[in-house]
Backbone as a ProteinNet text record, in pm:
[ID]
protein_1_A
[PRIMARY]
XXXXXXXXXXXXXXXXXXXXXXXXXXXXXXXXXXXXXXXXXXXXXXXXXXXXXXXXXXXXXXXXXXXXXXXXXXXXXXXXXXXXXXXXXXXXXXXXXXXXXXXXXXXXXXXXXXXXXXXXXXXXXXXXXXXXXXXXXXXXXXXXXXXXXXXXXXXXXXXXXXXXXXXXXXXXXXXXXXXXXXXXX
[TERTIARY]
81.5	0	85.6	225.1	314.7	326.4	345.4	354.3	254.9	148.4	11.1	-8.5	18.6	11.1	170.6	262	368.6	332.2	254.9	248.1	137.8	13.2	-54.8	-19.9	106	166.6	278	321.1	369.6	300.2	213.5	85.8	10.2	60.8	-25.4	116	229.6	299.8	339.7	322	325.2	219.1	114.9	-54	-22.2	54.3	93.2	259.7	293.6	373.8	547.2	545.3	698.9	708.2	767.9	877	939.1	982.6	1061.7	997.4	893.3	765.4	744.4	758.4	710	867.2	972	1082.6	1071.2	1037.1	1034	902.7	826.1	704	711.5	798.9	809.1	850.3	1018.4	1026.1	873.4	785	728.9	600.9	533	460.7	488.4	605.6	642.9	622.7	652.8	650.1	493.2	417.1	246.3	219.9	264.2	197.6	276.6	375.9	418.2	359.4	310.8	212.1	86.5	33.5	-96.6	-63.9	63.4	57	50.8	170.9	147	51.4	-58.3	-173.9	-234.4	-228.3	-322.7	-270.7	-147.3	-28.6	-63.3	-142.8	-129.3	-302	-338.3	-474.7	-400.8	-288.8	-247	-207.2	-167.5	-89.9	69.3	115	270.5	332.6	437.4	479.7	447.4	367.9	320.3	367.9	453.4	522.7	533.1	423.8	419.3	464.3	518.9	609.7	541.3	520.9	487.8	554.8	690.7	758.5	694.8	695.5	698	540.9	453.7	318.6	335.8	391.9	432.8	511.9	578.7	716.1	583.8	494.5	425.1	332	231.5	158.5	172.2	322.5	356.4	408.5	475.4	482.4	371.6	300.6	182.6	105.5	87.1	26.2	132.8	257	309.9	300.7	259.4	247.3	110	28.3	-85.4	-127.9	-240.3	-228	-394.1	-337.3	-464.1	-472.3	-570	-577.5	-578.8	-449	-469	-539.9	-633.8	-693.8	-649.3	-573.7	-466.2	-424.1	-357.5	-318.8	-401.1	-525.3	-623.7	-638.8	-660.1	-708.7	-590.4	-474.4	-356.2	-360.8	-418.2	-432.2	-491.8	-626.9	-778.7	-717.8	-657.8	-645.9	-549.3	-438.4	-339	-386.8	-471.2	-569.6	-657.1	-655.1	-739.1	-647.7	-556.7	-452.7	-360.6	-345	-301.5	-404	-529	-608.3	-654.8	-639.4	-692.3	-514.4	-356.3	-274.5	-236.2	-311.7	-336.6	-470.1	-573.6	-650	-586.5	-486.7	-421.5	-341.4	-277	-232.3	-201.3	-376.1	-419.5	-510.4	-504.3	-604.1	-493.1	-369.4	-239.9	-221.7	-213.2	-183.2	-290.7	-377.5	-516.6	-486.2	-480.5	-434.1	-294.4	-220.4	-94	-147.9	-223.7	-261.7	-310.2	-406.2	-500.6	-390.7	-249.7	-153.2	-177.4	-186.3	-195.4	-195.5	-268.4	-284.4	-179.1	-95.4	-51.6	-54.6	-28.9	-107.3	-4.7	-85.5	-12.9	-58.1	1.5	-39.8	57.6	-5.6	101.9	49.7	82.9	4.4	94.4	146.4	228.1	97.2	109.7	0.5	7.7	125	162.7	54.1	95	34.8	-135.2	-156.9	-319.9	-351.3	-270.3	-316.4	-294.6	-224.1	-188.4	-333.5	-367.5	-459.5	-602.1	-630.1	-695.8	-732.5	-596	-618.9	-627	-581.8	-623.1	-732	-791	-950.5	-1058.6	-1012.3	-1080.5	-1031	-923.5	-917.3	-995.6	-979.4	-1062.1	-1231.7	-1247.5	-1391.8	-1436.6	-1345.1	-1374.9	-1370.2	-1295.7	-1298	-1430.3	-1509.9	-1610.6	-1726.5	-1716	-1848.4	-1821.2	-1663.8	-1663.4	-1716.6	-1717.7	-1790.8	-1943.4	-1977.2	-2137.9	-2165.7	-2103.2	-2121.2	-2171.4	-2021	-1993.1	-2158.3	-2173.6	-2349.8	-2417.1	-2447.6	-2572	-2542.4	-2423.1	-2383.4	-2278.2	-2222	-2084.4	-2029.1	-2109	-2062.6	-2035.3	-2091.1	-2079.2	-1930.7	-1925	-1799.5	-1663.8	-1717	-1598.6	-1528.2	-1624.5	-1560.1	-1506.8	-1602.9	-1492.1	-1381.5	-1360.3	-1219	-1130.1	-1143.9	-1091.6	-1057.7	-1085.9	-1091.6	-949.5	-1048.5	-925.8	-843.7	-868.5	-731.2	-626.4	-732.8	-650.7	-548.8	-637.9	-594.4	-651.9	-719.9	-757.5	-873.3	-798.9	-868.5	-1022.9	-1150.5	-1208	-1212	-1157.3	-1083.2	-1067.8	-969.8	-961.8	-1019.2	-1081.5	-1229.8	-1340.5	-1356.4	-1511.8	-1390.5	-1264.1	-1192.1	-1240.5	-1205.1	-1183.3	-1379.4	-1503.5	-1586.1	-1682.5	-1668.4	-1687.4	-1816.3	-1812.1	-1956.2	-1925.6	-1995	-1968.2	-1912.9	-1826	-1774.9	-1898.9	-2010.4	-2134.2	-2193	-2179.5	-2215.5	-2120.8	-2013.5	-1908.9	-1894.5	-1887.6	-1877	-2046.2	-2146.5	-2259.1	-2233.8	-2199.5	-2212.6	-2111.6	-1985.4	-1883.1	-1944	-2035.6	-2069.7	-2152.4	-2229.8	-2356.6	-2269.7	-2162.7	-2080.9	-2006.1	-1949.2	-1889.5	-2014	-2138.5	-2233.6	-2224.4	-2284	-2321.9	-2201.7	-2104.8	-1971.9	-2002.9	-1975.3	-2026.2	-2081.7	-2250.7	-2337.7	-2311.1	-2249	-2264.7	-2161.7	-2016.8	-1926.9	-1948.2	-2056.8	-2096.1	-2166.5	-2221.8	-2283.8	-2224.8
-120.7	0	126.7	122.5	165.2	282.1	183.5	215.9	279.6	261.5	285	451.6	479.5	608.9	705	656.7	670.1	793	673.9	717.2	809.1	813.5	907.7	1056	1037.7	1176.3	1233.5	1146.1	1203.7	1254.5	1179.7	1208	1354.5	1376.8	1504.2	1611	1560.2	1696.8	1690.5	1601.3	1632.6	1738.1	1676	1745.5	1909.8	1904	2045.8	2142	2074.3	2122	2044.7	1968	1943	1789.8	1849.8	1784.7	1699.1	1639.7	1529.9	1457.1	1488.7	1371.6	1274.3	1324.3	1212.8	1127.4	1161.5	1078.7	984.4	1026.4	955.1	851	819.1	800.3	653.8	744.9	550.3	456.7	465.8	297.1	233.5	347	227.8	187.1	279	208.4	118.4	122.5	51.5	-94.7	-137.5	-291.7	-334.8	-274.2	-293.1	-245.6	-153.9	-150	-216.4	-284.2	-356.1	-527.4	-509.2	-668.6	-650.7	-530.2	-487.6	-524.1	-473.7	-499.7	-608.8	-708.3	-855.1	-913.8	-924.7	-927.2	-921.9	-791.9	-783.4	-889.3	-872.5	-979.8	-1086.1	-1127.2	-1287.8	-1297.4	-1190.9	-1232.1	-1228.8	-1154.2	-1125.9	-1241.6	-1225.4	-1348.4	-1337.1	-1480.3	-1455.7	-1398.9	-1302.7	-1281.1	-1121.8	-1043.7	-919	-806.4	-709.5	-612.5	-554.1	-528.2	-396	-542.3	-463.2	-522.2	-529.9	-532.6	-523.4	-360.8	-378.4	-278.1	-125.2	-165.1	-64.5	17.2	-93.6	-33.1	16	-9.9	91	173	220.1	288.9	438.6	391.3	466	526.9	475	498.2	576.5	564.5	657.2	775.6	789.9	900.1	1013.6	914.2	1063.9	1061.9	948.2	992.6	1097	1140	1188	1333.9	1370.1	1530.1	1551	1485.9	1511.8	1597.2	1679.1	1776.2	1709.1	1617.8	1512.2	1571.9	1622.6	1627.5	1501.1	1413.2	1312.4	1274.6	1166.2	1133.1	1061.8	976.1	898.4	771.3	659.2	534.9	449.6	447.9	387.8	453.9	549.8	665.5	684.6	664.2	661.5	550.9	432.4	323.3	291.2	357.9	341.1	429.1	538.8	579.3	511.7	437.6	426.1	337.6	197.5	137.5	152.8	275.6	343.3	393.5	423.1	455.1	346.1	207.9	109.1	67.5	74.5	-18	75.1	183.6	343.2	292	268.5	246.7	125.8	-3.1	-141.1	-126.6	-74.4	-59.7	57.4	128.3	173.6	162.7	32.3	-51.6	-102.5	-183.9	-288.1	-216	-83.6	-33.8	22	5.8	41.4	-86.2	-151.1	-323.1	-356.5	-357.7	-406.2	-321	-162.2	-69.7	-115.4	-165.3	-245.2	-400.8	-453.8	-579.4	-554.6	-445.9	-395.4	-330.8	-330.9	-284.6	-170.1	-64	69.5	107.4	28	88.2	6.9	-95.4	-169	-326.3	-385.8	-530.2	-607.8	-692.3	-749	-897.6	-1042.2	-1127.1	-1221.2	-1332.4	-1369.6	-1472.9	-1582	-1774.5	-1801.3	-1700.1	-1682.1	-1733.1	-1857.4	-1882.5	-1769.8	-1679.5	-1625.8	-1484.6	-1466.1	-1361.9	-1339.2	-1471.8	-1471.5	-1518.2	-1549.5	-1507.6	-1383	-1299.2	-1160.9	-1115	-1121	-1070.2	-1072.5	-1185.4	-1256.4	-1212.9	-1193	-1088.9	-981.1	-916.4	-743.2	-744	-826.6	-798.9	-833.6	-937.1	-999.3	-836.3	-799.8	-668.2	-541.8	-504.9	-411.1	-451.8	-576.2	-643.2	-597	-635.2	-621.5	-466.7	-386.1	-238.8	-197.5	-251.4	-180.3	-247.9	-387.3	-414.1	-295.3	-280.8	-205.2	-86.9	11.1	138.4	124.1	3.7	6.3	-19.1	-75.7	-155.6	7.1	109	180.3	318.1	303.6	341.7	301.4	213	153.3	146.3	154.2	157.9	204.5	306.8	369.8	324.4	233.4	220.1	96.2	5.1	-158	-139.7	-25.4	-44.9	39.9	101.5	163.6	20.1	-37.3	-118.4	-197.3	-295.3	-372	-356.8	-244.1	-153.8	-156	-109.8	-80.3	-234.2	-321.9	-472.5	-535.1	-561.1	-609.5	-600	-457.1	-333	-278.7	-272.7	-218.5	-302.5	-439.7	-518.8	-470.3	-382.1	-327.7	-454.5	-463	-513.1	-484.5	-544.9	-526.8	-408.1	-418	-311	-151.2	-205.2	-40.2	5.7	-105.4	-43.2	-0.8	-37.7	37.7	226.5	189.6	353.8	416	393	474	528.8	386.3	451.1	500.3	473.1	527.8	413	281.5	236.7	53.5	8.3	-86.9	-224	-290.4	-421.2	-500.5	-542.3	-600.7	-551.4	-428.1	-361.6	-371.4	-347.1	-375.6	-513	-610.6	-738.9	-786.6	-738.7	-734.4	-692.3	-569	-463.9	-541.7	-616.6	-695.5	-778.8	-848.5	-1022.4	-959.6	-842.9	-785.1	-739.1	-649.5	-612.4	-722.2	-806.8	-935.3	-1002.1	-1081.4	-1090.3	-1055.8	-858.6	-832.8	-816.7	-806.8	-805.3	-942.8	-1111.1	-1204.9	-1211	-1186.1	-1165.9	-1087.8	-988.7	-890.7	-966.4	-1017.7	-1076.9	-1208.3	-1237.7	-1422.9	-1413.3	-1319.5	-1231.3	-1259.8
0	0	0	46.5	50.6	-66.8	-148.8	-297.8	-399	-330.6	-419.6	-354.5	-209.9	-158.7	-235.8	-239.1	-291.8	-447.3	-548.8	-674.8	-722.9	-590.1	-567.2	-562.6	-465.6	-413.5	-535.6	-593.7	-736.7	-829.7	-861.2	-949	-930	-798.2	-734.5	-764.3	-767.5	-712.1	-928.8	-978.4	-1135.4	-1202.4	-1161.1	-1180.2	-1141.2	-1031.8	-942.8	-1040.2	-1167.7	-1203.7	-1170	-1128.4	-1081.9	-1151.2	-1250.5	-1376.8	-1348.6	-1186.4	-1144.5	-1068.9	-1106.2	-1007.1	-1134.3	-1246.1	-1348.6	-1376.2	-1333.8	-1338.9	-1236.4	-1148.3	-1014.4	-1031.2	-1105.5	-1141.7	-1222.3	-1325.8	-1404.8	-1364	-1234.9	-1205.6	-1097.9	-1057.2	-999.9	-1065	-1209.7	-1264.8	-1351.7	-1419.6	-1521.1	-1529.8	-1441.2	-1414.4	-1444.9	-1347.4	-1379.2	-1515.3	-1560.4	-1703.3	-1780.1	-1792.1	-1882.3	-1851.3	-1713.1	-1679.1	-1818.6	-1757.5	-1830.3	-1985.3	-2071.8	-2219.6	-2209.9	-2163.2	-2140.6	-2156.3	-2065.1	-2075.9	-2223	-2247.3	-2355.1	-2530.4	-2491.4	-2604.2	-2582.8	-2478.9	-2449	-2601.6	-2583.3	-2677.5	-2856.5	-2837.5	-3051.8	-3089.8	-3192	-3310.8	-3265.5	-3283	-3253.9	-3374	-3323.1	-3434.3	-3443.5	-3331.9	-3332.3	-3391.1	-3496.6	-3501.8	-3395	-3343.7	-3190.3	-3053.2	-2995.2	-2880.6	-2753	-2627.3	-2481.1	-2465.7	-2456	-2435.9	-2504.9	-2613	-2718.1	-2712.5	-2673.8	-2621.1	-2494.5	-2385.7	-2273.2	-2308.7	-2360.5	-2339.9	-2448.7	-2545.5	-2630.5	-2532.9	-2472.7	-2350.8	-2253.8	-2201.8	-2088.4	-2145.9	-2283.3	-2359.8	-2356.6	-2396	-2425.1	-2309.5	-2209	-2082.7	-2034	-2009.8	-1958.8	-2039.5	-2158.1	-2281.9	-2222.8	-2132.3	-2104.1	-2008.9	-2037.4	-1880.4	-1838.4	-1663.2	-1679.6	-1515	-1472.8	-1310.9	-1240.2	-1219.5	-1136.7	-1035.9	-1019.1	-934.5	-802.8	-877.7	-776.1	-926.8	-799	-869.2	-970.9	-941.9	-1014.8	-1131	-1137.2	-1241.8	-1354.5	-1318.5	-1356	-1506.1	-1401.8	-1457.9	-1562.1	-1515.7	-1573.9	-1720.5	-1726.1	-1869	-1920.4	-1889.3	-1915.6	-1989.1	-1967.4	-2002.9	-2156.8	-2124	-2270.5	-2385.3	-2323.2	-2423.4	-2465.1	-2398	-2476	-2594.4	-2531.2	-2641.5	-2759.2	-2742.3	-2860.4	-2914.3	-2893.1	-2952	-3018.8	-2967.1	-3011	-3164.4	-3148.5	-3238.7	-3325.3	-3331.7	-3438.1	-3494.7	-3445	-3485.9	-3589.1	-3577.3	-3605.1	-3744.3	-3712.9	-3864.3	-3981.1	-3921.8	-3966.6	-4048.2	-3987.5	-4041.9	-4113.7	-4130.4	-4241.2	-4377.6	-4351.6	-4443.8	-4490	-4454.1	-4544.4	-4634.4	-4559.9	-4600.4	-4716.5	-4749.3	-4854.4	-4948.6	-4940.8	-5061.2	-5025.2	-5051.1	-5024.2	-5196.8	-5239.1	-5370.8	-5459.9	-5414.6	-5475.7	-5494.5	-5578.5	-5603.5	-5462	-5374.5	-5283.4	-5323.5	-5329.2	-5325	-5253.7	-5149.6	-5051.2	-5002.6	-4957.3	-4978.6	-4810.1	-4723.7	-4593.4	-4518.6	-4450.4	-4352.9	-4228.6	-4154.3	-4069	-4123.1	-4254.2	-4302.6	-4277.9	-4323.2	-4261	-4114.1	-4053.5	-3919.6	-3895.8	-3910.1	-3833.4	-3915.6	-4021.9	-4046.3	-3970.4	-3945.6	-3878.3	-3727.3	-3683.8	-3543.9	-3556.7	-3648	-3648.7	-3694.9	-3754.8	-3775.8	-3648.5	-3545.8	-3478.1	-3336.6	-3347	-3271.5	-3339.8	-3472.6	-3484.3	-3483.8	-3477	-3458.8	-3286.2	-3194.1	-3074.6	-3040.4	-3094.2	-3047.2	-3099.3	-3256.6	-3325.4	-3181.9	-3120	-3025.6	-2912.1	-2883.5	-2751.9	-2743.6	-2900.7	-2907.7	-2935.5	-2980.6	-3008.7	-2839	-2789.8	-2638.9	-2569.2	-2553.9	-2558.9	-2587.9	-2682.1	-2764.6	-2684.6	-2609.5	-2557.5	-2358.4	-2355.3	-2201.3	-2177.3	-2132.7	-2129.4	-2018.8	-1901.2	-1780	-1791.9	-1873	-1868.7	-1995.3	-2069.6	-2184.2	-2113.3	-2018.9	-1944.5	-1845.4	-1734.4	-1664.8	-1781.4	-1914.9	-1965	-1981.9	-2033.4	-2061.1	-1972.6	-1866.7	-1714.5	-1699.6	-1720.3	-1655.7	-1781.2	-1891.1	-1995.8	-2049.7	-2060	-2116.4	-2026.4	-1934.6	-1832.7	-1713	-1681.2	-1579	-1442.1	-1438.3	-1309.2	-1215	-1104.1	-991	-1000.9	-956.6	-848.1	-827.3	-707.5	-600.3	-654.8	-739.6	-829.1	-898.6	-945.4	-1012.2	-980	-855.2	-734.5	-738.2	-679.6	-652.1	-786.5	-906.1	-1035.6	-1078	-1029.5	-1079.2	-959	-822.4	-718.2	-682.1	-799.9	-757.7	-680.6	-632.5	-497.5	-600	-531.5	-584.7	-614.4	-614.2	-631.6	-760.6	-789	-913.6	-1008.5	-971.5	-1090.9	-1103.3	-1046.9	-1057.3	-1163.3	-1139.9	-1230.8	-1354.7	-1306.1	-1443.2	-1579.6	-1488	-1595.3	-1642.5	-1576.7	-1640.1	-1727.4	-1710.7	-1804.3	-1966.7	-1905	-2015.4	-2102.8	-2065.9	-2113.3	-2235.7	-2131.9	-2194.8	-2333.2	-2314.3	-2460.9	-2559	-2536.3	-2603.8	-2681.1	-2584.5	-2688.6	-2751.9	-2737.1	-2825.4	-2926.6	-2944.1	-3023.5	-3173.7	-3023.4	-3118.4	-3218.8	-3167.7	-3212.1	-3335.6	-3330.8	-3498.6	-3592.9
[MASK]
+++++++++++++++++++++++++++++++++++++++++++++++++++++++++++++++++++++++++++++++++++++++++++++++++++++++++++++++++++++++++++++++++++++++++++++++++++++++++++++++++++++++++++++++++++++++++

């Protein structure tokens, strides 16, 4: 807990202007958000162009050009979260737009080739349910987010949306739910 009050009080004295709170900042998130890309790599094709690393190291970039009134540790999280998967789905619309030649004849019999394809479609498939999700419930497409993208606890997820572990634990199975459905289409 040590640590979690720790990155709060940086977060606050960065938010407050001081330029060496965000140095002081990365060795102790780094590790967790590079769990978090992990995570999300464990769902791509082997063989990914984009890295674990390379999606953190991108993430904390522009979370850090950001002028974000920190909330604390969770909140930290909770976007950090959003900005892997808004940098994973651009990816992935990067990579389809190559697949399609860019206006030049591509032809290629690479089984590797059609899997990567295969997952950037099945990722830009899941981001298009998460914004229709998103359309129809912002609170059931926020926790998903917060949960899969993000890695966030439970725990940190009642802190980030202020609402009781019983509801978010609902609100996920509800959100999950229509995500399948939507995806099984």
């Amino acid at each position: 807990m040590k640590e979690t009050g720790q990155i709060t009080q940086l977060l606050n004295r960065w938010t407050d202007g001081d330029a060496a709170a965000a140095d002081e900042l990365a060795p102790l998130v780094y590790d967790e958000l590079h769990r978090c890309a992990e995570r999300l790599f464990r769902r791509e094709r082997a063989g990914h162009t984009l890295q674990p690393t390379a999606l953190v190291h991108e993430a904390y970039g522009r979370l850090i050009g950001e002028s974000v009134p920190w909330q604390d540790r969770a909140h930290f999280f909770a976007l950090a979260a959003r900005m892997m998967r808004r940098l994973l789905i651009n990816h992935a619309e990067a990579r389809r737009a190559e697949k399609r030649g860019g206006g030049e004849l591509l032809v290629t019999l690479d089984e590797n080739s059609v899997a990567a394809a295969s997952s950037a479609s099945e990722l830009l498939d899941l981001d298009a349910a998460l914004t229709a999700l998103a359309a129809f419930d912002p609170r059931l497409a926020e926790l998903v987010q917060l949960r899969y993208f993000g890695g966030l606890s439970i725990q940190e997820m009642e802190l980030v949306t202020g609402r009781s572990s019983s509801t978010v634990k609902r609100d996920l199975r509800l959100g999950r739910a229509w995500l399948q459905n939507r995806l099984s289409r």
